[in-house]
N, C-alpha and C positions, 0 to 999 in steps of 0.2 A: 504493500500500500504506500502511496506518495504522503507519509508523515515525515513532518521536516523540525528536529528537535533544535539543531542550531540554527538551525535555523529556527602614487595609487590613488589615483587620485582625482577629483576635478575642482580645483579652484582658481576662480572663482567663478560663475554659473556657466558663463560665457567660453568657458576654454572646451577645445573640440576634439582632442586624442588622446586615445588611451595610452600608457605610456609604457605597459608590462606585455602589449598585446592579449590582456584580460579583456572579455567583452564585457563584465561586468563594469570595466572602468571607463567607457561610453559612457553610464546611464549618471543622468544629471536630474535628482531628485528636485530641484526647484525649479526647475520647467514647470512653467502654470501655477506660481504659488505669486504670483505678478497678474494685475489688470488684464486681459488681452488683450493683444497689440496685432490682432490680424484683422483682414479686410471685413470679412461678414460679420465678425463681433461686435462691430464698431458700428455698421449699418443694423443689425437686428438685434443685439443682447439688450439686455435691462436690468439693473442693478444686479445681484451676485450674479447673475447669467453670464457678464460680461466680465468673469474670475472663472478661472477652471476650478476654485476650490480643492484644489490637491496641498496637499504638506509636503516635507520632506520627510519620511518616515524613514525609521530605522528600525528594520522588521525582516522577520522570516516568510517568505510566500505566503498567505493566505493564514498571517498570525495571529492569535489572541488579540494579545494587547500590540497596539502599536508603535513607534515613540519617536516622538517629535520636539524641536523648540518649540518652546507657545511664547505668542507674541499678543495672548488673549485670552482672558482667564476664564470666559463663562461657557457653561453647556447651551447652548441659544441658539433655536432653529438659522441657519444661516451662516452662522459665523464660526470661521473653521479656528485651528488653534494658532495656526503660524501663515503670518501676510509677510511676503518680502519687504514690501515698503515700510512697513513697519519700525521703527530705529531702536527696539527696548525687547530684551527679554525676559520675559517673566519667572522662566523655568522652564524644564524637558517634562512632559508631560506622559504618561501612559493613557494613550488614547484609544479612544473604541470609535472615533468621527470614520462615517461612511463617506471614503477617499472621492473627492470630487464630486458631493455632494451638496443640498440643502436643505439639509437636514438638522440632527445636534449631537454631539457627544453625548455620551453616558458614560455613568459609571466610573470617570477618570480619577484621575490622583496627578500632583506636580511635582517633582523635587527640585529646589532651588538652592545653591550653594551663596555665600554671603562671606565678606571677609569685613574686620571691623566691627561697628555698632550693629545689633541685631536689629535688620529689618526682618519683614514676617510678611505684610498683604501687598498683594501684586504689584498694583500699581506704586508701592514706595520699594518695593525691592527689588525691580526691574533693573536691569544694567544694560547701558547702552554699548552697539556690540557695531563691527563692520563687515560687509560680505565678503572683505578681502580676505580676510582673517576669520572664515568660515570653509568648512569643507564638508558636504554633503554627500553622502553615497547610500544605497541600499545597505550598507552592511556597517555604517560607523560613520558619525558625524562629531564634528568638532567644534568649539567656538571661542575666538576668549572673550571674557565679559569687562569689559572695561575698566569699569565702574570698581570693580574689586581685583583687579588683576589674577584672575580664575582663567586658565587654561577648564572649558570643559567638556570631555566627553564622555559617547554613550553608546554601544552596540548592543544585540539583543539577542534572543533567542526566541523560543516559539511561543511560550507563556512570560519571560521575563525581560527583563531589560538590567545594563550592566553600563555601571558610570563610572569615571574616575575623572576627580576634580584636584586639579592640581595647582595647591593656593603659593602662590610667588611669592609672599610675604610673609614674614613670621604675626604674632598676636593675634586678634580674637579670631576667631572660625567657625562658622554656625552651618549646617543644612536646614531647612525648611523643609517638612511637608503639609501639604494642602489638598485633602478630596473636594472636589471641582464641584461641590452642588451648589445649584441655583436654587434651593429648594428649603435652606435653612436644616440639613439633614444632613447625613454623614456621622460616620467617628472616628476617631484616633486613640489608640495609648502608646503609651511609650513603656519599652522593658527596657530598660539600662542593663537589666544582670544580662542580657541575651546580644545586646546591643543593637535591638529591633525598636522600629517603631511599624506599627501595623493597624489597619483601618478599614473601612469600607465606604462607598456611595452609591445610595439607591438610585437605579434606576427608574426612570418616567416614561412615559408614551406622548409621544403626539399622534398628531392625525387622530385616527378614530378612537377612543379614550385619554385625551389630548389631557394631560397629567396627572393622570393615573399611575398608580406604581406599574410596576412592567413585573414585579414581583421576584425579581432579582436583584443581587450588590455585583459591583464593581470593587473586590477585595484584593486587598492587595500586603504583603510583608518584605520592610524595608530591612535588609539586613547589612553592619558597618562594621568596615573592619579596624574601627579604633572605637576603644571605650569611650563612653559620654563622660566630659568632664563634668557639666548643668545640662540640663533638657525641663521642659515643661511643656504648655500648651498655653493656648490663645483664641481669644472669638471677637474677632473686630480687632478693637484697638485694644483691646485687655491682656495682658499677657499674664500668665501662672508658673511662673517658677517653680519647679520640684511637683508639680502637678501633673497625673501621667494618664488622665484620660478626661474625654467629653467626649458630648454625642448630642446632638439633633439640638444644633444650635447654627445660627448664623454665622458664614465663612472662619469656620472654624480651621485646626490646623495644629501641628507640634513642629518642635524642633529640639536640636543637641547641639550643643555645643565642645569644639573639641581644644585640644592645645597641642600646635605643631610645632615643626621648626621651620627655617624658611622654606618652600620648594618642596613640601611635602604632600605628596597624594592622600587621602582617601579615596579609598572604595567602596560604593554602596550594590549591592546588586536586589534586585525587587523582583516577585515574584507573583504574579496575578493569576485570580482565579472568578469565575462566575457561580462559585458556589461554596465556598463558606473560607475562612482566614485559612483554618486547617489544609483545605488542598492546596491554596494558595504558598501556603509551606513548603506541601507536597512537591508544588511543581517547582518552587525555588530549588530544592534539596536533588531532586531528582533532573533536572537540566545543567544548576551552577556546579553541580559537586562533581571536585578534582579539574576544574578550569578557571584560569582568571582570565581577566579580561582581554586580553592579546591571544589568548588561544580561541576566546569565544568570537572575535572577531574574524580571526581566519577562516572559523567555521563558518561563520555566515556568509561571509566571503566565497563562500569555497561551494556553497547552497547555493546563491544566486547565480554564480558562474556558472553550478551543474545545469541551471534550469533556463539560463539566459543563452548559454551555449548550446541549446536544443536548436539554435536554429543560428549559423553562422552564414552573414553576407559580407560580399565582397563586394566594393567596386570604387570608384575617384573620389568620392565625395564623405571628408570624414564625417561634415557636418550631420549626412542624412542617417551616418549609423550611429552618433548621439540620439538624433530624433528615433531614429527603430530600436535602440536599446531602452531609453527612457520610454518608450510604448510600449516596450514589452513589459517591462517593471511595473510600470502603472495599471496594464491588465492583470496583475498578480497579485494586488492586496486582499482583492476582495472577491467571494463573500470571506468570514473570519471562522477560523478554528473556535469551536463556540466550552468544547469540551476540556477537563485536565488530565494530566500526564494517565488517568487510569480508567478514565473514560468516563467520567462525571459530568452531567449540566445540569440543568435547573429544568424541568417540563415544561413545551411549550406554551404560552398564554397562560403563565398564570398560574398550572395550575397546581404546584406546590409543591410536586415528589423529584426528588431527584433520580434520573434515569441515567442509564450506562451505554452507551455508543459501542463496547465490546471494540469487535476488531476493527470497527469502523471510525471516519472524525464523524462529527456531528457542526454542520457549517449556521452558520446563521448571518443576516444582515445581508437581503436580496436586493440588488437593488432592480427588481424586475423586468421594469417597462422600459429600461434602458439594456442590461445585460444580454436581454435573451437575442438582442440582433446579432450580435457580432462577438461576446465574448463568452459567453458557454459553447457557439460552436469554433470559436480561438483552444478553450479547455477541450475539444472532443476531438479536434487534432492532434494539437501538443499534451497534456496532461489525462487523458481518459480515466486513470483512475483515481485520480482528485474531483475529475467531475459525477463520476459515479458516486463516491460518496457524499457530495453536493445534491443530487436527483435525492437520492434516497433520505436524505436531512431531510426535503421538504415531504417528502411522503411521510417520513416519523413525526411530521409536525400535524398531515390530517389524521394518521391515526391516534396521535393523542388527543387532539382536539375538534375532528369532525368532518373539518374543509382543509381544501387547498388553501394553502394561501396566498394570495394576489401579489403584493408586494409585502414580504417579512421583513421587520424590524426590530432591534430591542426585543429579539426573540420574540415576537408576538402579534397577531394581526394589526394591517392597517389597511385602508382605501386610499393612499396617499397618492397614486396613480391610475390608471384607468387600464383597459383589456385585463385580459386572464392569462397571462402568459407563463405562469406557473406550465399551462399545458402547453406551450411552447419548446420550453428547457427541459421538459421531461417528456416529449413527441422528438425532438432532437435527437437526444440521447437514445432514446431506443430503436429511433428508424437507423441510427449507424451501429446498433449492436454494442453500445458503451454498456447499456444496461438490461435488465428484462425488468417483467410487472406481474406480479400474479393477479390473480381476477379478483381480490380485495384493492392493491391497490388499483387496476383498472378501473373496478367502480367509483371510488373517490374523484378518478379523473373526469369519467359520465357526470358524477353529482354536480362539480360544478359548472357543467354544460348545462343540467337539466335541471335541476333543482335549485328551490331559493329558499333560504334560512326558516325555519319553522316558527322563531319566536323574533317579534323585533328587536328584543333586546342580542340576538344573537347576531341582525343583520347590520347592527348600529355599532359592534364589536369589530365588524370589516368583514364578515363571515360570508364566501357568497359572492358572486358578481353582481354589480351594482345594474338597477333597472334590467335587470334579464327578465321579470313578466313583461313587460313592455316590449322587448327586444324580440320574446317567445312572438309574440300577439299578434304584430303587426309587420316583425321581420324590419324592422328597425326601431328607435327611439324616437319618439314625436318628442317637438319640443315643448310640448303640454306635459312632460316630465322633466321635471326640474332636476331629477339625482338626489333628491336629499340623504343627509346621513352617507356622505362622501366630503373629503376633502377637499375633493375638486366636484365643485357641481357644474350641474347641466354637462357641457360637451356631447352633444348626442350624438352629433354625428359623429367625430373623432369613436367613440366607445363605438357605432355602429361597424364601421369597418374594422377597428381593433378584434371584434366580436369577431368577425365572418372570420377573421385570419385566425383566432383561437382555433373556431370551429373548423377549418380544415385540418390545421395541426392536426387536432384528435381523429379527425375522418381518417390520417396516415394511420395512428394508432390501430383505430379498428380495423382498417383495410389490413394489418399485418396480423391482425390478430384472426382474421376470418369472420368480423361481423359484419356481415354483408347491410344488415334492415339501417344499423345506425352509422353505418360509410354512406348508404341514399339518403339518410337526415341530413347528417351533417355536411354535406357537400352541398347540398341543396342551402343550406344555410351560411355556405361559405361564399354564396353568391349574394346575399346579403348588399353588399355595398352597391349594387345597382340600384337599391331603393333611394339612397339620398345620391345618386348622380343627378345632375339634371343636365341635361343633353342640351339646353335653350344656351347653357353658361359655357359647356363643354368642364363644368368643374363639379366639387360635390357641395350640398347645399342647406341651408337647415328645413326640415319637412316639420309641418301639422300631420293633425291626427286625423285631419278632411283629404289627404294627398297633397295637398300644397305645398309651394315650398315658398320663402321671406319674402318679402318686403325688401325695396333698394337694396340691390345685393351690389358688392362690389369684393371680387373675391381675392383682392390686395389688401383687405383689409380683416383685422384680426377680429373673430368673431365668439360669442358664449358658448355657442355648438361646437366651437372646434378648439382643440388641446393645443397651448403654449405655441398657433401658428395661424395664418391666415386658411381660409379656404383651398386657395390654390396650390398652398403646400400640403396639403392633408389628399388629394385628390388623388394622389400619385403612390397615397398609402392602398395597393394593392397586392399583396406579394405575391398571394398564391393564384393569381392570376392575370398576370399583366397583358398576357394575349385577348379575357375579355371587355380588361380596360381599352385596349385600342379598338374594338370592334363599337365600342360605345361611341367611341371618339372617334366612329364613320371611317375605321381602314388606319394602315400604317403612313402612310403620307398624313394625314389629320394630324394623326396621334404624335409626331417628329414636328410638324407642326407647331403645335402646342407643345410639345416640351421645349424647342426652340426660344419660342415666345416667354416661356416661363423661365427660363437662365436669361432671357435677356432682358425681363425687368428687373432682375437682381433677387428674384424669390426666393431662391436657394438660400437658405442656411443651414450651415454646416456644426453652428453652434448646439442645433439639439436636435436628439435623436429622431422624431419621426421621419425626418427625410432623407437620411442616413443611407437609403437605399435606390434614391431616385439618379445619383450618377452611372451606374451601372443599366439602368434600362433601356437605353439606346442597343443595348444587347437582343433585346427580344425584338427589336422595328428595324432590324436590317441595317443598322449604324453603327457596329460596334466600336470605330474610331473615335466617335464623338466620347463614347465612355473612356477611350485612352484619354482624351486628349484633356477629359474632366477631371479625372481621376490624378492626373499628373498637376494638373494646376492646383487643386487642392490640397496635395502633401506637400508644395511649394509655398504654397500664399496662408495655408490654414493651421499648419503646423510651422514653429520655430525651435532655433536651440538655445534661448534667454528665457528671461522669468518669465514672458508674457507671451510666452509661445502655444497656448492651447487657445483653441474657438471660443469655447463655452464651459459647460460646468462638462467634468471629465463622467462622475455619475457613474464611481465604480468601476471605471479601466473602459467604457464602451469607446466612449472617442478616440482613446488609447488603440483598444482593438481595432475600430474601422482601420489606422495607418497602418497596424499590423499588418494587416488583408491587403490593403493597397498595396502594401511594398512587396508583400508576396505576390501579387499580381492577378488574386481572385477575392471573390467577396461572398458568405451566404446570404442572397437576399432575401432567399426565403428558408428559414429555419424549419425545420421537421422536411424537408427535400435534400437529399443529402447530394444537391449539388454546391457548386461554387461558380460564379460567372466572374469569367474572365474578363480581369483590367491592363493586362500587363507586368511584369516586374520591373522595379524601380533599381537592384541593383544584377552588375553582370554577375554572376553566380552566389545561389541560396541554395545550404546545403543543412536539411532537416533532419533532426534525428529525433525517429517514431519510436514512440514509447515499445513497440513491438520488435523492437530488436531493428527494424529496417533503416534504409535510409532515403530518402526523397530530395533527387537533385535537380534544381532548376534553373539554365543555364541561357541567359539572354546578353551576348555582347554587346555591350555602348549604350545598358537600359541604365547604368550609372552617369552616364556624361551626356541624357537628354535622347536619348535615341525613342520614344516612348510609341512607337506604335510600330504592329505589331504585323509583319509580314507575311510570315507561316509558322507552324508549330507542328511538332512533333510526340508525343507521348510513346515513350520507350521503343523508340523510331519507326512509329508507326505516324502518318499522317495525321494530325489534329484538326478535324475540319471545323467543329464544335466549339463554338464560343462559351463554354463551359466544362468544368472539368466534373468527376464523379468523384464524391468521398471513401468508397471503397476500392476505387484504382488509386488512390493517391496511400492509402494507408498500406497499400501492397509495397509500398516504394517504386524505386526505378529513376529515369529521368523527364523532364519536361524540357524541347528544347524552341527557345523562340530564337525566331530572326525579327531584330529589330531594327527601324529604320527614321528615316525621318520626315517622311509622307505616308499620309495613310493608303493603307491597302482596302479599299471598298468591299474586296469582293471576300476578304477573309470572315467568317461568323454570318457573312448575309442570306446565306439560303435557307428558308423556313424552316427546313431540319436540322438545321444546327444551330436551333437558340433554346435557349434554358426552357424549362419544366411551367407550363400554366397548365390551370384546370382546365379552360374553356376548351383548349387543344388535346384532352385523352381521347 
């Protein structure tokens, strides 16, 4: 199983070569921890939209806890822990913030080192720091703090995190800890005899029980490898000398104080858990023991490499393999190891008992409606049995609690996004053989097709897809349903198409499984989105509950039916059928047409995910150039290699994932089809290594130095006439060979049988 227990340089953000020939030493952790500074951000974001919201974490793949500078001391939907711009550091934080999100921490903890007068709350014991004099990687970050002449760093492993603060001056010397609740909650004590300080912070809910406990702590035990000379604790401005514990009081917090000489380190190492101090021990004892800090950092080092080396390119441009290493990184945090070292978590939602994962992780924190495009099938490539046991996380989540769930958080339901794409990432997975289903979970997957919560209190929990009678009834959402009891209301039409793509997904499921009666349901309901097309606009529209469809439409303009985009971008949300979007849209000359028209008013944003898949479409209308030639401008113009280098919000590694795809040179547009539509490669030789032993080479000369469209291809020297590849030839290994050049070739991927997978065409 891919459990990762431990789990040179780049300073400062801007620098572009690795220098050990490590590909680890590519990836440049504060990419997008800066405003963005690309073209579409700038035209479409809106306040954090126009942040990628990522941190520099210093973490094991897919870790517990995570561990960042904070530059920001509160758990607050929005506001992540560390902004570049920022000029003050507060502390290194053990963070649980969903990477490139907008969302909010949980459950964290800070530790803060201090020289001098003992400060204690954030904002006075911040020290002001320079990014010259910072060094960011996956596996170990550095900083010195100014303000106290502290040399300090931090590297981690898969449950803890591992400091050494090294104070340049002799006299006083204090660390701080602070659990991060917004909530007046939390606690701390301090053992002196042990030289622990140890604590926890309840976790909350937003979205659909929006500050609610979530019925789990964020625990955590600080262990020092110098005696406390004084320690006490504090809440606010009070401090308690020789006092060694409080609890559920406002920003509360302890500290020790030590006696050095000059230039002498401490070392604190921390060990977290989501289910009680005791495992939180466990997993310190059983990860730290018999490593210090320089070994633990090789090791993680030595993880990311294994997992970033899965996939080695070549080609002129260092800067684009900064950008493909920091994408790979960034599709790697998340979702999070939710279990400790013996297979413990907390039950989902709630509901009290602690349960045992066995030989399995137990993953939690989906970011759904973003992930399921591009980076669970990135995992079902590279990592298969990381994502197995991800699929199967969210099935242990309906069997303990009922339903699928839409988008998990904070271990437990929310409506925080819209579609059902639960059956998306687990229709993936099983149409490529990652995983199987028996006919209990099979049913869970029908339930949320067919069935709606039995009690409101069950449906107001997030239990359930939102307006499915409505969606059942009439074969889309009237806007005479407003969504209530969701986070996001109304959107009908958005959820209306979201729907129909659900509902194919699953028609793969049962088509493999042999149910013939609900493969003619649900197919039948994956055409769905021809009810809010309207043919008059050539776009989709918001309908009543009489047939009608609005009033003064103008489908440039951002509307309540439709999710975080205009009309005209949501239209193009078809996946599992693009062949009968173009027949709506009167033939492929129409349909090229209007997409034409739509990149040329600037509609495209690349900042958020629903359109994620509209460069590649020119694949199904006989243009596959137009998709090189999009495809190539966007990993140019939309990604960077400085702080401000991401679109929009990253949302869990997706944006990350889309450059992935691009620069491998296909994309899955449509998840649960285990194909990939071909964009091109961006550098001259990509050489994959499959979890299955094999190897997958792919070999396009001068696609690094702009050569970006794509002449002919080969697949293990056979002819590629197919503007798509298949995910079970590629898992075979072998090679893929393009000729590329520097005018397009019309006639390659043009002929109707050689374009990607639509329903309308079986």
């Amino acid at each position: 199983m891919y459990r990762l227990i431990f789990l040179s340089v780049l300073v400062p953000c801007c620098r572009l070569v690795a220098q050990s020939g490590s590909v680890v030493d590519y990836v440049n952790p504060l990419i997008g921890t800066a405003p963005s500074t690309t073209i579409r951000a700038m035209m479409h974001g809106e306040g954090s939209e126009n942040n990628a919201q990522v941190v520099p974490f210093v973490t094991v793949p897919f870790g517990m806890s995570n561990w960042t500078p904070q530059t920001r001391d509160k758990e607050t939907k929005c506001i992540a822990p560390y902004y570049y711009n920022d000029s003050v550091i507060q502390g290194f934080r053990g963070s649980h913030w969903l990477s490139g999100s907008c969302v909010q921490d949980y459950g964290s903890m800070t530790i803060m080192p201090v020289s001098g007068d003992l400060k204690w709350l954030p904002e006075e014991r911040g020290s002001s720091f320079s990014h010259d004099r910072e060094i960011s990687t996956p596996f170990y970050y550095a900083v010195h703090l100014d303000d106290y002449a502290i040399q300090a760093e931090m590297t981690a492993t898969r449950r803890c995190g591992l400091f050494r603060f090294t104070f340049e001056t002799g006299g006083d010397t204090h660390i701080v800890i602070q659990p991060n609740s917004d909530e007046g909650q939390g606690f701390i004590r301090i053992l002196p005899g042990q030289n622990e300080i140890v604590g926890w912070n309840p976790a909350h809910r937003i979205y659909q029980g929006w500050g609610k406990p979530a019925g789990f702590s964020g625990y955590f035990v600080a262990r020092f490898s110098h005696s406390f000379k004084s320690y006490g604790v504090f809440q606010y401005q009070i401090l308690s000398p020789g006092k060694t514990e409080l609890a559920n009081q406002g920003r509360l917090g302890g500290w020790a104080s030590f006696s050095l000489k000059e230039g002498g380190p401490i070392y604190v190492e921390i060990g977290t858990s989501f289910t009680s101090l005791e495992e939180a021990r466990r997993n310190l004892d059983a990860e730290t023991d018999g490593i210090d800090f320089d070994q633990a950092e090789n090791g993680l080092k030595a993880v990311w490499e294994q997992l970033l080396g899965k996939v080695q390119v070549e080609g002129t441009s260092e800067e684009d393999k900064v950008k493909f290493y920091t994408a790979l990184y960034h599709s790697f945090l998340q979702p999070r190891t939710f279990n400790d070292v013996d297979g413990s978590y907390p039950e989902f939602a709630g509901g009290g008992s602690i349960r045992n994962a066995g030989v399995r992780d137990y993953y939690a924190d989906f970011s759904m409606w973003d992930t399921y495009r591009a980076s669970h099938p990135l995992f079902n490539l590279l990592v298969p049995e990381a994502n197995a046991d991800m699929m199967y996380s969210l099935l242990d989540k309906a069997e303990q609690s009922g339903w699928l769930p839409i988008f998990p958080c904070w271990n437990s339901y929310t409506s925080a996004m819209i579609g059902d794409h639960v059956i998306s990432v687990i229709a993936d997975a099983y149409c490529k053989n990652v995983i199987e289903l028996s006919e209990d979970q099979y049913a869970l997957l029908l339930k949320n097709a067919f069935e709606s919560p039995g009690t409101v209190e069950e449906y107001k929990e997030g239990k359930g897809r939102r307006a499915l009678k409505s969606y059942l009834e009439h074969g889309y959402i009237p806007l005479e349903d407003g969504v209530p009891d969701s986070f996001h209301k109304k959107e009908q039409v958005s959820r209306t198409l979201e729907y129909a793509y659900d509902d194919f997904a699953l028609s793969r499921i049962a088509e493999k499984r042999g149910d013939a009666e609900r493969v003619e349901i649900l197919k039948k309901r994956a055409l769905n989105y021809r009810n809010v097309y309207s043919a008059t606009d050539a776009c989709v529209r918001g309908r009543r509950l009489d047939g009608s469809f609005t009033d003064d439409f103008n489908k440039t303009v951002r509307e309540p039916y439709i999710t975080e985009g205009t009309p005209y971008q949501y239209t193009w949300y078809v996946p599992q059928d693009v062949g009968g979007l173009m027949e709506l849209m009167g033939g492929e000359a129409d349909f090229n047409r209007n997409l034409d028209a739509f990149h040329e008013a600037g509609q495209y944003w690349h900042g958020n995910e629903p359109g994620h898949q509209i460069p590649f479409l020119y694949n199904y209308s006989g243009q596959s150039w137009k998709t090189q030639e999009l495809v190539a401008e966007i990993m140019k113009t939309e990604y960077g290699a400085d702080a401000g280098g991401l679109s929009g919000n990253d949302d869990a590694g997706q944006m990350s994932a889309w450059y992935v795809f691009a620069a491998l040179g296909f994309y899955p547009v449509c998840p649960s089809v285990p194909e990939y539509v071909i964009s091109g490669p961006h550098f001259d030789r990509i050489t994959i290594r499959l979890e299955n032993g094999r190897t997958l080479v792919i070999n396009a000369t001068g696609a690094s130095s702009g050569k970006k469209y794509i002449q002919k291809a080969q697949l293990n020297g056979a002819e590629l006439r197919q503007n798509y590849l298949n995910h079970i030839d590629l898992i075979r290994g072998g090679s893929i060979d393009f000729s590329m050049g520097d005018q397009p070739c019309k006639s390659w991927g043009a002929a109707p049988d050689a374009r990607p997978y639509s329903l309308s065409n079986e």
